[in-house]
N, CA, C and O atoms as a GROMACS GRO file, in nm:
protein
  160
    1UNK      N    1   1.734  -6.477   0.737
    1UNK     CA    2   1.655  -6.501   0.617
    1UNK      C    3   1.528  -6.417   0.624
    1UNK      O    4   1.443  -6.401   0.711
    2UNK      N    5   1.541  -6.384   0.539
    2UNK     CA    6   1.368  -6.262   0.472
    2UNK      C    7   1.252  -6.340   0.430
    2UNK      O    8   1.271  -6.406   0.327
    3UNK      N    9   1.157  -6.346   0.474
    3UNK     CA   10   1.028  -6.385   0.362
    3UNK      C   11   0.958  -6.246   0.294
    3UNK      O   12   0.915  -6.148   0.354
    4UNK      N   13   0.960  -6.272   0.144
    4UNK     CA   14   0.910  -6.172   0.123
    4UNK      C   15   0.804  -6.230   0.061
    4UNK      O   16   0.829  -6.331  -0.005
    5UNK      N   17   0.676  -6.184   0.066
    5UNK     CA   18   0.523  -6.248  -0.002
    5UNK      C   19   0.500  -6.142  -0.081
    5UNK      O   20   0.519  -6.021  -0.070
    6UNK      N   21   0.434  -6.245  -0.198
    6UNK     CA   22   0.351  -6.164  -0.283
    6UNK      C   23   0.269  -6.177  -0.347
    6UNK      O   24   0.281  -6.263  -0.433
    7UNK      N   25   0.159  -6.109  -0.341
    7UNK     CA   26   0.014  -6.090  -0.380
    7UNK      C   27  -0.017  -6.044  -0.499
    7UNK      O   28  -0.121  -6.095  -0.542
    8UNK      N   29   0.047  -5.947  -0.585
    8UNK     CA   30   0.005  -5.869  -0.693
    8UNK      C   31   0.110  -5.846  -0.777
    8UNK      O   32   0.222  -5.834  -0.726
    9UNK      N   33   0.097  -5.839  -0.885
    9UNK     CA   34   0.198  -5.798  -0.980
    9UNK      C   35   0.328  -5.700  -0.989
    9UNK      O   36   0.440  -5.733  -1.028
   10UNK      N   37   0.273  -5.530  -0.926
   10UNK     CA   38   0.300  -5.460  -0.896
   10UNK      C   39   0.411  -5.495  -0.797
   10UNK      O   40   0.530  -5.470  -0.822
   11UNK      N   41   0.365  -5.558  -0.673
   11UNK     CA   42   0.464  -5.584  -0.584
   11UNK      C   43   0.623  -5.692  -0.636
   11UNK      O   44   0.738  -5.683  -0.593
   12UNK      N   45   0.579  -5.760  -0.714
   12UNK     CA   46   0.661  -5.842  -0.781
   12UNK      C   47   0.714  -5.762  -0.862
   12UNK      O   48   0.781  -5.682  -0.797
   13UNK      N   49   0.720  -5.744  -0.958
   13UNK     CA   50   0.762  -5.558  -1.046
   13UNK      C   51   0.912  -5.512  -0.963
   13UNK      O   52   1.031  -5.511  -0.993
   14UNK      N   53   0.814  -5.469  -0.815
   14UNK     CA   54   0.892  -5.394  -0.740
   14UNK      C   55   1.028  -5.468  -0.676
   14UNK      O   56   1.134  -5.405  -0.664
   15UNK      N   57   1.015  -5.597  -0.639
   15UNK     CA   58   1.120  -5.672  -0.599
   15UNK      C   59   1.195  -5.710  -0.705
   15UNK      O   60   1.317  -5.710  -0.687
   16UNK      N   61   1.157  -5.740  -0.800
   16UNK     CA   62   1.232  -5.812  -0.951
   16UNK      C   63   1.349  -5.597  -0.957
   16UNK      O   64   1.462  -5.563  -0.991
   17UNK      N   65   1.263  -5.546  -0.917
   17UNK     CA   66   1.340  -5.439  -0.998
   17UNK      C   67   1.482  -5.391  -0.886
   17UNK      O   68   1.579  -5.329  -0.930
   18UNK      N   69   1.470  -5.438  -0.723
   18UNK     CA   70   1.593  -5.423  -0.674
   18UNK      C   71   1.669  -5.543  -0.618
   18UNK      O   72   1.744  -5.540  -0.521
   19UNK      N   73   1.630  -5.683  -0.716
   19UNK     CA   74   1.754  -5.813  -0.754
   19UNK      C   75   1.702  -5.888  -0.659
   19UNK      O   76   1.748  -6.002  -0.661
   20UNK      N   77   1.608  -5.865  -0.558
   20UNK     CA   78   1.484  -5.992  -0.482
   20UNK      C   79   1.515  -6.127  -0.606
   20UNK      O   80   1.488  -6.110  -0.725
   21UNK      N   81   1.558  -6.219  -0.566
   21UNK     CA   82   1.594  -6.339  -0.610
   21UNK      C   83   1.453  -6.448  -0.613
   21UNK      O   84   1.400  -6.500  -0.711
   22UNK      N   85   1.414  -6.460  -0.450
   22UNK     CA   86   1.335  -6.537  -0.356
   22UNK      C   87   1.241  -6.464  -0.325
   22UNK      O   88   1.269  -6.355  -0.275
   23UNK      N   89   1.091  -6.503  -0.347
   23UNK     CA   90   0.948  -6.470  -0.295
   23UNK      C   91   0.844  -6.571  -0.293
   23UNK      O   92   0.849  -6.668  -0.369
   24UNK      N   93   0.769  -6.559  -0.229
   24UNK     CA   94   0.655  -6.672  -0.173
   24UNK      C   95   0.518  -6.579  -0.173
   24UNK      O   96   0.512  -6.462  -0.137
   25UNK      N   97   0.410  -6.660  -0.222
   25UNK     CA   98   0.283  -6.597  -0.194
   25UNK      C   99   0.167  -6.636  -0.283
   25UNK      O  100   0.209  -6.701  -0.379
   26UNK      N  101  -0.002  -6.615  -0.286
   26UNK     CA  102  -0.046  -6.637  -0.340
   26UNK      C  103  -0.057  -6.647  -0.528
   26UNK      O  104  -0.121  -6.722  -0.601
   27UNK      N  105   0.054  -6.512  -0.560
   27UNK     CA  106   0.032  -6.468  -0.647
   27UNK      C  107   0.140  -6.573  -0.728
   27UNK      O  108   0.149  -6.564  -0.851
   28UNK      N  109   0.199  -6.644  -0.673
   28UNK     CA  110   0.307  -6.719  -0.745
   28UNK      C  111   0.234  -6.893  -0.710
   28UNK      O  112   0.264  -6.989  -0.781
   29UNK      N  113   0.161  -6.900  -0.618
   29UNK     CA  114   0.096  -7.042  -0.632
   29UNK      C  115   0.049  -7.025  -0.462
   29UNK      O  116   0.091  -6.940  -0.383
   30UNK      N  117  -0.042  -7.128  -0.437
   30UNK     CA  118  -0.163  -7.108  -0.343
   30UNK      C  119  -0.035  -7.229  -0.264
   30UNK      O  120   0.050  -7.297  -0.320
   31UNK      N  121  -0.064  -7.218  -0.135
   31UNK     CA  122  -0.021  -7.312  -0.004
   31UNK      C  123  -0.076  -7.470  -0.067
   31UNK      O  124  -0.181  -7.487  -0.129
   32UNK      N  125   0.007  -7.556  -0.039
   32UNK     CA  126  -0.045  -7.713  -0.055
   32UNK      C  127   0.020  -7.773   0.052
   32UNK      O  128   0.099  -7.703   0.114
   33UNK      N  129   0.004  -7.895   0.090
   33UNK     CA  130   0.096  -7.987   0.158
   33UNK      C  131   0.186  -8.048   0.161
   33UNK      O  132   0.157  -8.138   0.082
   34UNK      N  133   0.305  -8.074   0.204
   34UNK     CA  134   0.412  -8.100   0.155
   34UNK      C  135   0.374  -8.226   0.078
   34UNK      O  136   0.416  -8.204  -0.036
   35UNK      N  137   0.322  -8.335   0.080
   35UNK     CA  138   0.274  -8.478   0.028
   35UNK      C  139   0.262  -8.466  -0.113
   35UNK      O  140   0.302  -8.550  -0.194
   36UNK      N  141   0.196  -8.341  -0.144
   36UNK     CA  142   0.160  -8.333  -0.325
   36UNK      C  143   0.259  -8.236  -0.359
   36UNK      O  144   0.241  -8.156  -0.451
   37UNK      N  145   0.347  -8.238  -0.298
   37UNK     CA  146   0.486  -8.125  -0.411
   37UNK      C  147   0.593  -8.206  -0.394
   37UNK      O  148   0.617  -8.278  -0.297
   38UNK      N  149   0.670  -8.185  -0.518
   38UNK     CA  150   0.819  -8.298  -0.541
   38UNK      C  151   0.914  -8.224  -0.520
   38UNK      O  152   0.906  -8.109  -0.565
   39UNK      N  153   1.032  -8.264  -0.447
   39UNK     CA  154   1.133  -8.203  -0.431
   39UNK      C  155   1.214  -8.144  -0.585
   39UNK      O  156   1.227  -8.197  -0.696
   40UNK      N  157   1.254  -8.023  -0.532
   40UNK     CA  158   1.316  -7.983  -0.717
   40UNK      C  159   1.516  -8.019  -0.664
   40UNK      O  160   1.605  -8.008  -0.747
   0.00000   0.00000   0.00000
């Protein structure tokens, strides 16, 4: 498994454009604790 993070638009751009499914990072929502997020 890959983590790919992302910070900026641009970089997101760049993954959306070769089928990157899955990304993690500030630019998509800040770190919290598991306690205040609901399982999807």
């Amino acid at each position: 498994m890959e983590v790919l993070v992302v910070e900026d638009d641009e970089t997101l751009a760049f993954l959306r454009d070769y089928g990157v499914d899955y990304a993690q990072g500030y630019l998509l929502g800040a770190p919290a604790p598991v306690r205040t997020t609901s399982l999807l």
